[in-house]
N, C-alpha and C positions, 0 to 999 in steps of 0.2 A: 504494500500500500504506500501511495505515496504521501511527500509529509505535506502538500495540500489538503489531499483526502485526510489524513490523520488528523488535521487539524481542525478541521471538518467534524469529522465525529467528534471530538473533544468540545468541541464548540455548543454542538447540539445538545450533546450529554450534559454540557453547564446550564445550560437553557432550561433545559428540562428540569435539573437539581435543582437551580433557581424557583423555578414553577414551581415543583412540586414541596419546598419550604415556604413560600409563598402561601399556599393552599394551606400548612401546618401551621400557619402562624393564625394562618385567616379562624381554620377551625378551634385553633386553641385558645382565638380570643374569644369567641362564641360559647366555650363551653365555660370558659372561664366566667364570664357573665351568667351563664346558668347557674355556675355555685353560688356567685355571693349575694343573689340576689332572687327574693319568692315573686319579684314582677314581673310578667311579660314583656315587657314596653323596650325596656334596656337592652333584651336578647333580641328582638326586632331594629332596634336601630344598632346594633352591633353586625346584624348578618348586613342589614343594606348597606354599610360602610366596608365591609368584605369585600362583598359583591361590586363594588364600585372600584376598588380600590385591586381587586383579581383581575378586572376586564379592563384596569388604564382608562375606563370612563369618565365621562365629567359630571354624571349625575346618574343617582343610584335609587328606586324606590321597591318598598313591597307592599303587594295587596294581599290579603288575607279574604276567603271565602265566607259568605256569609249569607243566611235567606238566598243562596242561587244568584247574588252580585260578586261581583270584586269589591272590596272597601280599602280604599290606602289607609293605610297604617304607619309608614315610616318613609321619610326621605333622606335624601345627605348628597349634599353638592348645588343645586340651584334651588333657589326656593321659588322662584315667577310658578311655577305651576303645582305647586305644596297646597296652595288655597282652593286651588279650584278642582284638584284630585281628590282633596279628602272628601268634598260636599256633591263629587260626581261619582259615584262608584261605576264601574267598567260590568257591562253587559257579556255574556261568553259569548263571542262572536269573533268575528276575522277583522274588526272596524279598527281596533286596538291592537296595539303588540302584546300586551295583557290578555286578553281577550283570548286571542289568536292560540296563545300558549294553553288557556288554560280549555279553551274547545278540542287539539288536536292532542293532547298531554306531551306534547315536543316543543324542542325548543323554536321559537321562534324568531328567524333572526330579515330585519328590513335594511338591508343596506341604505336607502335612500328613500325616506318615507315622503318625499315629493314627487317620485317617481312609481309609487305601488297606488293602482288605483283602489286596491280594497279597503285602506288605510285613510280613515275618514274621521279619526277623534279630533273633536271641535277643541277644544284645549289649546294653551296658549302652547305654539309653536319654538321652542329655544333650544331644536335639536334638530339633526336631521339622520343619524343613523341610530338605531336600537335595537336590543338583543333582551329575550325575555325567556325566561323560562320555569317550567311548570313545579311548584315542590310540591311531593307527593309522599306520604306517609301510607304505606303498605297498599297502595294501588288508589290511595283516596285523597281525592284535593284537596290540598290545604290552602294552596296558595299560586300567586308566581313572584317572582322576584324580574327586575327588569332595569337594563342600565342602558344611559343612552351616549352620545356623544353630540358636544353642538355642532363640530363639522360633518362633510361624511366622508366617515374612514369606516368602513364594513370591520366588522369583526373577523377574525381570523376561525379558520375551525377549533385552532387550539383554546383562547376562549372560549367558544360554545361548549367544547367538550367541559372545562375547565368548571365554568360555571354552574355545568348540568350537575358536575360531580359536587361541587359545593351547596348546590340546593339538594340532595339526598342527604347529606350530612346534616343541613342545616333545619329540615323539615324533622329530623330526630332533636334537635338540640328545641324547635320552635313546642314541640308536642311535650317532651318534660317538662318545660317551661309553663308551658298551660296548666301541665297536672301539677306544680309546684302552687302556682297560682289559685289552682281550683283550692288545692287541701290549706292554705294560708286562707281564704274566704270560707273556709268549710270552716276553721279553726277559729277564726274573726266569729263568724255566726255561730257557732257554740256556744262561746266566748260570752255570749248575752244572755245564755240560760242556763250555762253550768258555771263554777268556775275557771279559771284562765288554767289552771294545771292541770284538771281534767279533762277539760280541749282537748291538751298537749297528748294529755293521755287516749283518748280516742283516735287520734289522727297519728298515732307513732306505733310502731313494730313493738317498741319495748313496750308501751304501756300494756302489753296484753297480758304479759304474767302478774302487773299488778293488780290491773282489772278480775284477774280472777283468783285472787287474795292472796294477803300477806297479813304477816306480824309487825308492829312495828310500833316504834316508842314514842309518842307525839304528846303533844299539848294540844289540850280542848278550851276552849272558851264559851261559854253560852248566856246568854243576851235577853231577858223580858222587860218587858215595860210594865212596870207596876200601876194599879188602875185602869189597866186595858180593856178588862173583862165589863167593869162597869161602864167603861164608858163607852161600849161597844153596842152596851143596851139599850144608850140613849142614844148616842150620836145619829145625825143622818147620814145613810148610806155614803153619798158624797163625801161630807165631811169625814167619815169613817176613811175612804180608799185613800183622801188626799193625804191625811193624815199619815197613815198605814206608807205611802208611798214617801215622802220627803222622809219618814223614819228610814227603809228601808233604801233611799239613795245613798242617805249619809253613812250608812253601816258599811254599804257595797264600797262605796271610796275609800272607807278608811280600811275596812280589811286587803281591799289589792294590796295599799298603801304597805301593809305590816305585810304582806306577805305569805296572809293565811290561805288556806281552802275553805272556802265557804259550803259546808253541806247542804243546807237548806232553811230558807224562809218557812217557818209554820206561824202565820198571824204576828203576834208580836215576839214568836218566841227567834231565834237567832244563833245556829249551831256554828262556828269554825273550830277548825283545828291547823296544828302548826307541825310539820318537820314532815310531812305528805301530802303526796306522791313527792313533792320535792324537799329532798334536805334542808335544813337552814341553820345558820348556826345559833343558837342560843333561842329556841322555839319559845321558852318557859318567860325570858326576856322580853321578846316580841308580844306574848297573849298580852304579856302584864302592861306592857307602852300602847296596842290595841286598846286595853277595858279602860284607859285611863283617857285616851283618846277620845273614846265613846264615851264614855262620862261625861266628857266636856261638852260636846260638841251637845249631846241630846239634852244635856242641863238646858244648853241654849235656845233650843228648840220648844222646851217645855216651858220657857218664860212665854214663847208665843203661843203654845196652845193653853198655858194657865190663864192667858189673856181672851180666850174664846171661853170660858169655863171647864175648860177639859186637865184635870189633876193626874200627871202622867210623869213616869220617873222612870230611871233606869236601872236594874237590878242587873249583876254580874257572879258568875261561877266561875272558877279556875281549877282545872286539876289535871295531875299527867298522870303519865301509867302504860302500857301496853292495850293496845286494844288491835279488833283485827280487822283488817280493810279493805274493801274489794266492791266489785259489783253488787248491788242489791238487787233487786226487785224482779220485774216478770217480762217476757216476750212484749214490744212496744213500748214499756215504759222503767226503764232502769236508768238509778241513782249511783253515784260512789258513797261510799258509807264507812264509819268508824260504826264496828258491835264490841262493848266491853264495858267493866263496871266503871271506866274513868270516865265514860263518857255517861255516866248514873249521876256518879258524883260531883260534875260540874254542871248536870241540870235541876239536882235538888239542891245544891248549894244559890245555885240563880235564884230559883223559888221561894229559898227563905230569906232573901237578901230584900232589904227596904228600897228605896227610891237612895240612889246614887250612891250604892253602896256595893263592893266588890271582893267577895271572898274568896280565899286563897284553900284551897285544899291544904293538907299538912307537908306533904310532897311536896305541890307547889311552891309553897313556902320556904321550906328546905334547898329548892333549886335556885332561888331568889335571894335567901336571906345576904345579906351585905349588899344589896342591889336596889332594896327595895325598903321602905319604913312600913311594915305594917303591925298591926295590935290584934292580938291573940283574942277570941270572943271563947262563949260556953260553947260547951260539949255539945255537938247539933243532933238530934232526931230527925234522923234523914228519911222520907219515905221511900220503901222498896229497902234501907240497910239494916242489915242485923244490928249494926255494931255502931254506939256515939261515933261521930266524926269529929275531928277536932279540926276546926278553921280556924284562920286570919284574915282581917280584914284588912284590903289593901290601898292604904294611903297614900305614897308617892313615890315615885323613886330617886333615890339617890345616888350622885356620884355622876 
């Protein structure tokens, strides 16, 4: 061979290396947008700056399938036609390079779109060669992806090819993306009827073995409003829910806030616990800076419903212990749940607690003391316990 020809193949084979690092960097920033991020939007404008920047074009966009339209989704490079793509979605037909792509599932390439009479989108004209082509996820449209040039330089077959190969890759990276997005809005709407960690728990692999129970060593906290009961008897309806809901906003903000699981609203009554499904450090810490919080905060509140005549206070229990945790309930309607006696003795400890007053199991106490100022009361008569309980009522904390 001669050292023309040698240099020749050497040439091509650089080209090619080149390309095909090119393509590795292209898909690697795509996928890389896929990890750090639950939104679609970034991994779309990441693939059309690929795709633009693969094919040496001067403007890069993609339309995403939708109701049986094309809808742009993403630009990068000119914007004159950004405004008037997004508010036009593309018909599958041959009128479009879009179109074109996404009616024959091949790519489609118009070397001179002044020159092709089937090529008839009304759009502001700031190109005149384009290359489009079709991404497909397991035989099923997703999309096309489409780049244009303002001169006209036709595309080469090696980007056609090029490109084709990057929307296969990119139509895998587009579809994760979506399902990342769906299970983060899955997670978000949860999120409004259970706790934020239970979400976590429903929409994750790991949460399954906790879902179907464990052991585990937490802090409980539980919540009533003292005078509920009567004033439940007179209030009106109305007045009942409004009431019922500004108690139960201020509870929901403050437990995110501390870090609890919230088990569930019963009326005025008010379950969390601390150190599940997620760890945290100093759980017994947190209830105690939680029931103080709540103290506050409903003290506040009850000056303005003692101002409508309604006498309402807050009562607080405290105690840890083991108890065991997992899924409750039945086919269509299941809870996460703490069953154990700690969680006995921080809702009769609630129960016999007055209006703004917060007792400490003896435990509790114990995992508190130097932390905490609180004063030891009589020996309690707990309903459902064998045996006195010995509490503390908890005053503030220290340090």
């Amino acid at each position: 061979m001669s050292n023309v020809a040698s240099e020749t193949v050497v040439a091509a084979l650089e080209r090619e290396l080149a390309t095909l690092r090119e393509q590795q960097r292209a898909v690697r920033g795509v996928l890389h947008t896929v990890a750090r991020t639950a939104s679609l939007q970034p991994v779309l404008d990441e693939v059309v700056e690929a795709c633009k920047r693969l094919c040496h074009a001067d403007h890069g966009a993609l339309w995403l399938l939708k109701d049986g339209l094309l809808h742009n989704v993403a630009h990068h490079g000119e914007t004159e036609g950004a405004t008037y793509d997004r508010s036009h979605p593309h018909t599958l037909d041959r009128t479009s390079a879009a179109g074109r792509a996404a009616v024959t599932r091949e790519p489609a390439h118009i070397p001179d779109v002044e020159a092709d009479p089937e090529y008839v989108y009304p759009g502001p004209r700031y190109y005149r060669s384009m290359l489009s082509v079709p991404i497909l996820f397991e035989e099923e449209l997703i999309g096309v992806a489409v780049v244009v040039r303002r001169e006209r330089q036709a595309f080469t077959d090696e980007h056609i090819a090029l490109l084709k190969t990057f929307a296969d890759q990119a139509a895998i990276a587009i579809t994760n993306a979506r399902l990342i997005e769906a299970v983060e809005r899955q997670r978000t709407r949860l999120a409004r009827f259970v706790s934020p960690q239970v979400a976590e728990l429903l929409t994750s692999d790991d949460g399954r073995q906790l879902l179907a129970g464990h052991r585990a060593y937490i802090t409980i906290a539980y919540f009533d409003l003292r005078g509920f009961t009567a004033f439940a008897e007179t209030a009106e309806p109305e007045e009942l829910i409004d009431i019922v809901r500004e108690y139960h906003a201020t509870a929901g903000g403050l437990v995110t806030a501390h870090e609890g699981t919230l088990e569930h609203f019963a009326g005025d009554g008010l379950m969390v616990f601390f150190n599940d499904p997620v760890p945290i450090e100093e759980p017994e810490l947190q209830a105690a800076k939680l029931a103080l919080a709540m103290r506050e905060r409903v003290g506040e509140l009850a000056e303005g419903w003692r101002k409508r005549g309604y006498e309402l206070g807050l009562g607080a229990g405290i105690a840890v212990g083991y108890a065991t945790l997992g899924r409750i309930g039945f086919e269509g309607r299941y809870d996460y749940g703490a069953l154990g006696s700690v969680t006995n003795i921080a809702a009769r400890l609630s129960d016999v607690a007055v209006a703004g007053q917060i007792l400490l199991s003896q435990r509790a106490y114990a995992a508190l003391e130097g932390r905490v100022e609180a004063t030891p009361v009589a020996s309690l008569e707990l309903k459902g316990l064998a045996r006195p309980v010995e509490a503390y009522e908890l005053v503030r904390l220290t340090g």
